[in-house]
C-alpha positions in Angstrom: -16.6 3.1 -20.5 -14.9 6.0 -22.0 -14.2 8.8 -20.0 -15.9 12.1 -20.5 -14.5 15.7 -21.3 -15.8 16.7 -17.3 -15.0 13.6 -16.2 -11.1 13.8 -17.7 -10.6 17.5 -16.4 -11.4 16.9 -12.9 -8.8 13.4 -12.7 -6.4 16.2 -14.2 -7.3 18.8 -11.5 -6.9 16.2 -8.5 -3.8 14.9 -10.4 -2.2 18.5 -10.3 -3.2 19.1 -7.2 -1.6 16.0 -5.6 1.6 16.6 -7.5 2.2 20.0 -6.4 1.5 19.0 -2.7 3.5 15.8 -2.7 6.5 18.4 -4.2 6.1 20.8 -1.5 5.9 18.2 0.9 8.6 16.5 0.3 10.9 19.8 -0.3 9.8 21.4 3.2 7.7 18.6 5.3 4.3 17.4 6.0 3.4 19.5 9.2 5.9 22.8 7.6 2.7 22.8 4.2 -0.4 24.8 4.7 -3.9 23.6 2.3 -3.6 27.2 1.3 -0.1 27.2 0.3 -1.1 23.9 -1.8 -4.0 25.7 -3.7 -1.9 28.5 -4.5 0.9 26.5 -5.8 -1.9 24.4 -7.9 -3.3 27.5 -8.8 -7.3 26.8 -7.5 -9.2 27.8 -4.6 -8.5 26.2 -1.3 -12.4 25.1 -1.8 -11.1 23.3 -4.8 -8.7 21.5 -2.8 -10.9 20.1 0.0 -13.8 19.6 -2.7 -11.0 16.8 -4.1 -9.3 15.8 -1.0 -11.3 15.6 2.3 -8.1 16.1 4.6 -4.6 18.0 4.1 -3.4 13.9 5.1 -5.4 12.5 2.0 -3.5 14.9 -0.3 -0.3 12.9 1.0 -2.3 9.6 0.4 -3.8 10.2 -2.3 -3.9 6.1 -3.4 -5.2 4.9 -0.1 -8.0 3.3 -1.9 -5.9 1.9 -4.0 -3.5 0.4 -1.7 -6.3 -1.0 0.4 -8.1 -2.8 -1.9 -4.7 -4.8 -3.6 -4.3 -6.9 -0.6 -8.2 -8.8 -1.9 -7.0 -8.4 -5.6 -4.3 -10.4 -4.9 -6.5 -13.1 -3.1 -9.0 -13.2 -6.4 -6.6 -13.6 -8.9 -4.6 -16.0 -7.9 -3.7 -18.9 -9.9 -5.9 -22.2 -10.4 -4.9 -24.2 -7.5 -2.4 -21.7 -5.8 -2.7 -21.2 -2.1 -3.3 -17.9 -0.5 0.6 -18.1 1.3 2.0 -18.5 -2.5 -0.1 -15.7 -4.2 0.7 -13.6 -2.1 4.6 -14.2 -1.8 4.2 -14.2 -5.9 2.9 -10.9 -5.7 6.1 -9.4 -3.5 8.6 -10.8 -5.6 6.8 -9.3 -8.3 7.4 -6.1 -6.8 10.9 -6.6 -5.7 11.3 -7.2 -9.5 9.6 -4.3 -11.1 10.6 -2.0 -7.9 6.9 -1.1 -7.6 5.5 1.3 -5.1 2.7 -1.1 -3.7 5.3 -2.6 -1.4 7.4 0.8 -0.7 10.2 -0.4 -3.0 10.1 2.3 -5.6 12.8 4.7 -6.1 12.0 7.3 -3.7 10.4 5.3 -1.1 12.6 6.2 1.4 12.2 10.1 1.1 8.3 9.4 1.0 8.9 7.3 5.0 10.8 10.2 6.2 8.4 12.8 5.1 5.5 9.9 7.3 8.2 9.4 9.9 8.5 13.3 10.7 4.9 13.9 10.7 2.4 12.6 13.8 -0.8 13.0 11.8 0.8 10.8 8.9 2.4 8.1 11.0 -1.4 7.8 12.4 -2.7 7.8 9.3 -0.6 4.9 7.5 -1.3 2.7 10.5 -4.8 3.7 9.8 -4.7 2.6 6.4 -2.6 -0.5 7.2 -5.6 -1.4 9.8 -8.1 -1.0 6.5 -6.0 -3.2 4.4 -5.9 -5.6 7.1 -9.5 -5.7 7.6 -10.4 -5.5 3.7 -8.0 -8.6 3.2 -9.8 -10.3 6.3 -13.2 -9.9 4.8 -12.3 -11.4 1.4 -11.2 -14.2 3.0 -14.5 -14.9 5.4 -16.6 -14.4 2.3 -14.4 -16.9 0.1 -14.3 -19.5 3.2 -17.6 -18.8 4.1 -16.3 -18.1 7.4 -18.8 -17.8 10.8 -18.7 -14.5 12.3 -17.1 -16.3 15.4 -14.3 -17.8 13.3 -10.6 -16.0 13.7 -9.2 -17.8 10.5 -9.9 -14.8 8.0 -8.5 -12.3 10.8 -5.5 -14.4 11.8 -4.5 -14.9 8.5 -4.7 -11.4 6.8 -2.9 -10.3 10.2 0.2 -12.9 9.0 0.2 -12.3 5.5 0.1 -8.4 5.6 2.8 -8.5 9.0 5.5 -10.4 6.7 4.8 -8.3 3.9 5.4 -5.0 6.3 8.5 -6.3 8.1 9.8 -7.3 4.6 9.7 -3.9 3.6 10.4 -2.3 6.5 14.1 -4.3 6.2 14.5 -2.9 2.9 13.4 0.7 3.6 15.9 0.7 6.3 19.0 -0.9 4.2 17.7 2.2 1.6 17.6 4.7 4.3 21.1 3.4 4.9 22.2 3.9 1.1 22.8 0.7 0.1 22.5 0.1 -3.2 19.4 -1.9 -4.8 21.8 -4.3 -6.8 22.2 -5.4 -2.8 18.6 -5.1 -1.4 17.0 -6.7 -4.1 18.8 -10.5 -4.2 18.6 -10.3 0.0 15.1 -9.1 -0.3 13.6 -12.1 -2.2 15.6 -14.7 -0.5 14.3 -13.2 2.8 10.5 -13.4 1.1 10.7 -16.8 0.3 12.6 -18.1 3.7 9.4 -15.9 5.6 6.4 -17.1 3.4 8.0 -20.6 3.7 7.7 -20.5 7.2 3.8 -19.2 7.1 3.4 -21.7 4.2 4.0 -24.7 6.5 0.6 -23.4 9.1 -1.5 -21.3 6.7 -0.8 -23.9 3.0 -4.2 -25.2 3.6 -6.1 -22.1 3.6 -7.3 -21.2 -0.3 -5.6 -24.0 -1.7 -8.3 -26.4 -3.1 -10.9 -25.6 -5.5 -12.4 -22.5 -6.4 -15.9 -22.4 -6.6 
């Protein structure tokens, strides 16, 4: 569907006004940025602002929904006979390889887990958001294995696959945060990936592997 003249302005008007805060926040701080220092920056109303973004943390995460929902895009498009272990380690090396923000391995990344880091309302709001990717990922995977309500499997496994894919990243935000170069990170980064989705490849290879129905 093409998009409208009113419906084009207000994507540019939350666009702007997410820019402008993400700049101030990362020049002075989360908790050191007032809403109303945002709107006058973006030039609106501080009406405007919370008529786009419902808190002053969603204008920091402004592609929650976004990052929630990849974690059960991954799951559906995998390949024709490709488990749900292998997907998913194809999707990270993917992202090692195109340094794309999804995984927090974007130029910039480290700056952006300082700014969370330094700030109690957004520490608890990305392990808010890791808790919804969790459980979007979990219910993907009941509804594809038309799991019980009792059964664990769906839970268990979105817990491991989203755990390896956060202490994977958590390595390589720390070697950034220590200024190693990417040239570095990257090579250690994917051999790392494949030793740790090798390891839940030899419990969870079962799980999504047969026929798609």
């Amino acid at each position: 569907m093409t998009e409208g003249l009113r419906e084009r302005k207000k994507r540019e008007t939350r666009e702007r006004i997410s820019d402008v805060a993400t700049g101030l926040f990362m020049a002075r701080g989360f908790d050191n940025v007032t809403v109303a220092e945002v709107a006058r920056a973006a030039d609106v109303s501080v009406n405007t602002v919370f008529n786009y973004f419902s808190t002053k943390e969603d204008l920091f995460a402004d592609r929650q929904d976004v990052v929630v929902e990849l974690p059960p895009t991954v799951l559906r498009e995998r390949r024709p006979g490709e488990s749900v272990v292998r997907a998913f380690l194809r999707d990270y090396l993917d992202a090692i390889d195109s340094r794309h923000w999804r995984h927090g391995l974007n130029e910039g990344a480290d700056v952006f887990a300082k700014i969370v880091a330094d700030s109690p309302a957004l520490t608890a709001r990305m392990r808010q958001v890791h808790v919804e990717r969790e459980e979007a990922l979990a219910r993907a995977l009941a509804d594809e294995l038309d799991a019980g309500a009792d059964d664990l499997t769906p839970r268990l496994v979105a817990a491991h696959l989203l755990g390896t894919t956060r202490i994977l990243s958590e390595r390589a935000m720390a070697m950034m945060t220590a200024g190693e170069e990417w040239e570095r990170i990257a090579p250690m980064l994917r051999e790392q990936a494949e030793l740790a989705f090798g390891l839940l490849e030899k419990g969870l290879e079962p799980v999504g592997s047969g026929p798609r129905g």
